[in-house]
N, C-alpha and C positions, 0 to 999 in steps of 0.2 A: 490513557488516564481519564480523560471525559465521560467514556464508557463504562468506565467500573464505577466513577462515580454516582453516572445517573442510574445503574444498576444498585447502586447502597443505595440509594435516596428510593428505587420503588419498593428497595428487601423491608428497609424499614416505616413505610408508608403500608406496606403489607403486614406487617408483624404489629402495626399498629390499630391491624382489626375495624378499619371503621372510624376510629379516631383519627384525631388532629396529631397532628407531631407540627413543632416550633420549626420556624425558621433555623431558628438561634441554635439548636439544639442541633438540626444536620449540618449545617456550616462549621460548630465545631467538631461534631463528630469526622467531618469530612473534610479537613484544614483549611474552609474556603472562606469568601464572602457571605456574607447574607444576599448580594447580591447574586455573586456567581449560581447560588442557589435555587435566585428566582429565575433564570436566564435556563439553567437548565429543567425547571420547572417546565419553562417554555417550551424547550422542547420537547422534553416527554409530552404536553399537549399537544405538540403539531404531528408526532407520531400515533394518536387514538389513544391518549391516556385521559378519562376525563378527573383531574386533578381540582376540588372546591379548595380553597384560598379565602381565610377570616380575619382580619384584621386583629392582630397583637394576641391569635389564638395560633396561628400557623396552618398546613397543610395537609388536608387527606384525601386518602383514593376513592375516586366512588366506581370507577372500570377500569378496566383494562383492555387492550385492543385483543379481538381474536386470533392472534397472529402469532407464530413463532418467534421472536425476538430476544437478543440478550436481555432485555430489562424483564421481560416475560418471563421468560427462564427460570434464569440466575435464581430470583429467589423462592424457587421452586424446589432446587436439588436442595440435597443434602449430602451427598457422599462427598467428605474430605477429597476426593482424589482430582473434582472438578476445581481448578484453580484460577481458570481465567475463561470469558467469556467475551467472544469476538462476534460482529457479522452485520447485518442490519434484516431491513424488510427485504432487498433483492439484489442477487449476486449474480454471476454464472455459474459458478461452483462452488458449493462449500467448499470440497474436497481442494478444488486448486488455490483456495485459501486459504485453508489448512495447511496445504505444503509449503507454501510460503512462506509462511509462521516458523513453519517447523524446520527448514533449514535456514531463518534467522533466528535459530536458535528457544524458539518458545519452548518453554516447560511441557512437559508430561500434563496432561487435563487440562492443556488449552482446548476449546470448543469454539466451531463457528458455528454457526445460526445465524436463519435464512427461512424466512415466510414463503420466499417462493424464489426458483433458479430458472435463468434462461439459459443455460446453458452445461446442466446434470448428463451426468454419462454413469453408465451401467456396465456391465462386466462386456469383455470384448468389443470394446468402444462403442455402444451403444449410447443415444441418445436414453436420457429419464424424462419424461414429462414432468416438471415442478409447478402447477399452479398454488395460487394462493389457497389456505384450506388444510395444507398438506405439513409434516414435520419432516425438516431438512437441518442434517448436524453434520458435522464432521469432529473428531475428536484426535488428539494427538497424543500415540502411546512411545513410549521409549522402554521397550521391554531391553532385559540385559540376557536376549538368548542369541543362537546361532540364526541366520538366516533359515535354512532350511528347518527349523524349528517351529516356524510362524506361519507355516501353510493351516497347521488349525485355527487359529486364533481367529480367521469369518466363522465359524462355526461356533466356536465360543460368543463370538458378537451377535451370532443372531438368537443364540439363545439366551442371552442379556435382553435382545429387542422381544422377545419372547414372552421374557420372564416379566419386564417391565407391563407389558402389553395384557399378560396376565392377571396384573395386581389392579390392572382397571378394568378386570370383568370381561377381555376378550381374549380364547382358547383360541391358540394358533398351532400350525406345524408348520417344520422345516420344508423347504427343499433343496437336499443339495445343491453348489456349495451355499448360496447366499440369499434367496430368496425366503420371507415368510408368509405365509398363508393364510386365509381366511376361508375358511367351508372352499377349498382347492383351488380358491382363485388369490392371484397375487396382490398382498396387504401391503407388505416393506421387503426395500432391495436392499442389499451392502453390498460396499467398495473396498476391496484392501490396497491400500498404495505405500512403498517400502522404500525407502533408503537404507542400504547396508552396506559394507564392508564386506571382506572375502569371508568373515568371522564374528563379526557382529553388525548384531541391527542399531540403525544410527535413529531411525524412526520410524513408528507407521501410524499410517493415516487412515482411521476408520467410515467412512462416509455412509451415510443410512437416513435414507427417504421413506417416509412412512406416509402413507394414504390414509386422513382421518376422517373430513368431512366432503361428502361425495356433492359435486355440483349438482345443483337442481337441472330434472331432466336426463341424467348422462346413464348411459346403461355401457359401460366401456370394458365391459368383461373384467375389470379390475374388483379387487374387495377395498371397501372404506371400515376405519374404527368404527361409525358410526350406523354402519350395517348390523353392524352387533348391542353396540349401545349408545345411546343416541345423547347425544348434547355434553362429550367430551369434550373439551379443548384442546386446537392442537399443542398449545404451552403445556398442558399437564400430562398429555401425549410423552409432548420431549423430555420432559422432567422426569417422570416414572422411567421413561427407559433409560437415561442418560442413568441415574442411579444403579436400575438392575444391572449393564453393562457394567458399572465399577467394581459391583461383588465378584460377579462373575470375570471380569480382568484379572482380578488381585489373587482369585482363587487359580486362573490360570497361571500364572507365572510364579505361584508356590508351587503347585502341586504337578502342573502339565496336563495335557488332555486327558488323560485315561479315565479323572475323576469323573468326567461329565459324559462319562460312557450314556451312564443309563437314562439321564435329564433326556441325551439326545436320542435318544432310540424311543423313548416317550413321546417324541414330537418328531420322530421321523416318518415323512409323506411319503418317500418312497421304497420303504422297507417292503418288500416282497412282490413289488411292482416290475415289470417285465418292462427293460427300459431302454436306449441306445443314447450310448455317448459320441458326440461329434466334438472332433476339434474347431478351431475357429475355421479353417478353409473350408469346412464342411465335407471331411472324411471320418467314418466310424472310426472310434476309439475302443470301445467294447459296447458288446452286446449282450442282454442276459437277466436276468431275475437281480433287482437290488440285496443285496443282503449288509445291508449297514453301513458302518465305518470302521475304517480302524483306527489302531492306536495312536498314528499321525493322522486320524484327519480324513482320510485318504477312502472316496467311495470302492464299497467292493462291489463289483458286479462278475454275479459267476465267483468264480476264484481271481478275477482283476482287481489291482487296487488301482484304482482310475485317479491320478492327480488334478486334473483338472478338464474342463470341455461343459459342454451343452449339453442336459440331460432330457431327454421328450420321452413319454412314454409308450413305448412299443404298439401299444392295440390300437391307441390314436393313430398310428401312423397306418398300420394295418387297417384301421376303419372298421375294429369292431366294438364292440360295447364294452 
């Protein structure tokens, strides 16, 4: 409750443009004290909020911290489907967050945020590097399909991180399954994590690290947002894509994957790429010229439909151009 509240208290110090908003006026809005008001005042200030305070005029925002944060956030989205916002400046995991939540039962568009993780992992247990700078969510869906149903739905996620990513001036592609792109170096990861039934899914957890503002100095073979357009924030980073992700969810579980045939073949980085798949012990899976996806999801290489593994591209391996 603390949380959502000091979250109302920045929506509407935002939505107040600049102006003053009363004491008196978020205390009732928000069933509290006037004190309790000033007390969370406080701490949005001890968090990098610079908040000016006028005697018998009330309260307005003059910054905000550059940082991913629920109170950052929050009154950023827009799509209904975002219902609760959890997390703070630094976690280990959204993700192991997220789960938490979600088998004590948290609603569908719970979100955690996270300015920075010490403790992020990537597909096949891999560590993620989270410094501060960067945009870290986790999101919690309750789709009502079959398990094996929701092997697409990273693909649907990253074309949400995509689409969002989009809407603020930077063109990405995919790589299968979960990786996004910036001019062929990697922008943003996703995480799918699932609790199901023999027959149905009880939940899954979306996790997705996005690289916005590149440390001064670092040439880390990685792409930043801000390689492409410069002086984004990462809150409006997480905002735009937290949005795009809700269309694109809502659209998956009316319609199924098939619809986003062509979105992802638009943004697919390794259509026609000569590529090998390895499982996690590091044995070939297939080999062979990418040729898309199918209708679950599913990469085709050759005539294989590859469920899942590590994709690297063949001529790199081979050492040619």
């Amino acid at each position: 409750m603390t949380g959502s509240r000091r979250i109302a208290i920045v929506r509407a110090l935002v939505e107040a443009r600049g102006g003053f908003v009363s004491g008196e006026t978020l205390a009732t809005e928000l069933g509290i004290s006037r004190v309790a008001v000033g007390a969370h005042i406080a701490a949005l200030r001890e968090d990098g909020f610079r908040i000016e305070s006028a005697h018998s005029v009330g309260y307005r925002l003059l910054s905000a911290p550059s940082l991913t944060l629920p109170e950052t956030v929050a009154p950023l989205v827009s799509d209904p489907l975002w219902v609760r916002f959890e997390g703070g400046e630094h976690t280990e995991s959204t993700n192991t967050d997220a789960k938490r939540l979600a088998a004590s039962l948290a609603p569908e568009g719970t979100v955690v945020i996270a300015a920075r993780q010490h403790g992020g992992r990537g597909r096949l247990g891999r560590s993620w590097e989270s410094p501060e700078g960067g945009a870290y969510l986790s999101a919690i869906f309750r789709p009502a399909l079959a398990p094996a149903s929701v092997s697409s739905l990273a693909l649907v996620i990253a074309l949400g991180v995509s689409d969002g990513l989009c809407g603020l001036g930077v063109e990405t592609s995919i790589k299968w399954p979960n990786d996004v792109l910036l001019g062929g170096r990697k922008l943003a990861g996703i995480l799918l994590e699932m609790s199901a039934e023999a027959d149905m899914v009880e939940w899954v957890v979306a996790g997705v690290g996005i690289n916005v503002c590149r440390p001064e100095g670092v040439t880390d073979g990685f792409a930043y947002v801000d390689d492409a357009v410069v002086g984004i924030e990462p809150a409006d980073v997480a905002a735009s894509v937290l949005d795009a992700i809700a269309v694109a969810y809502r659209r998956y579980v009316a319609e199924g994957f098939e619809v986003f045939a062509d979105a992802y073949a638009r943004r697919d980085a390794l259509q026609g790429r000569d590529v090998v798949v390895r499982a996690a012990t590091g044995a070939i899976v297939a080999s062979g010229t990418a040729g898309g996806v199918d209708s679950s999801g599913r990469l085709l290489v050759g005539q294989t439909p590859v469920f899942g593994g590590e994709v690297t591209l063949r001529e790199r391996e081979d050492g040619e151009a």
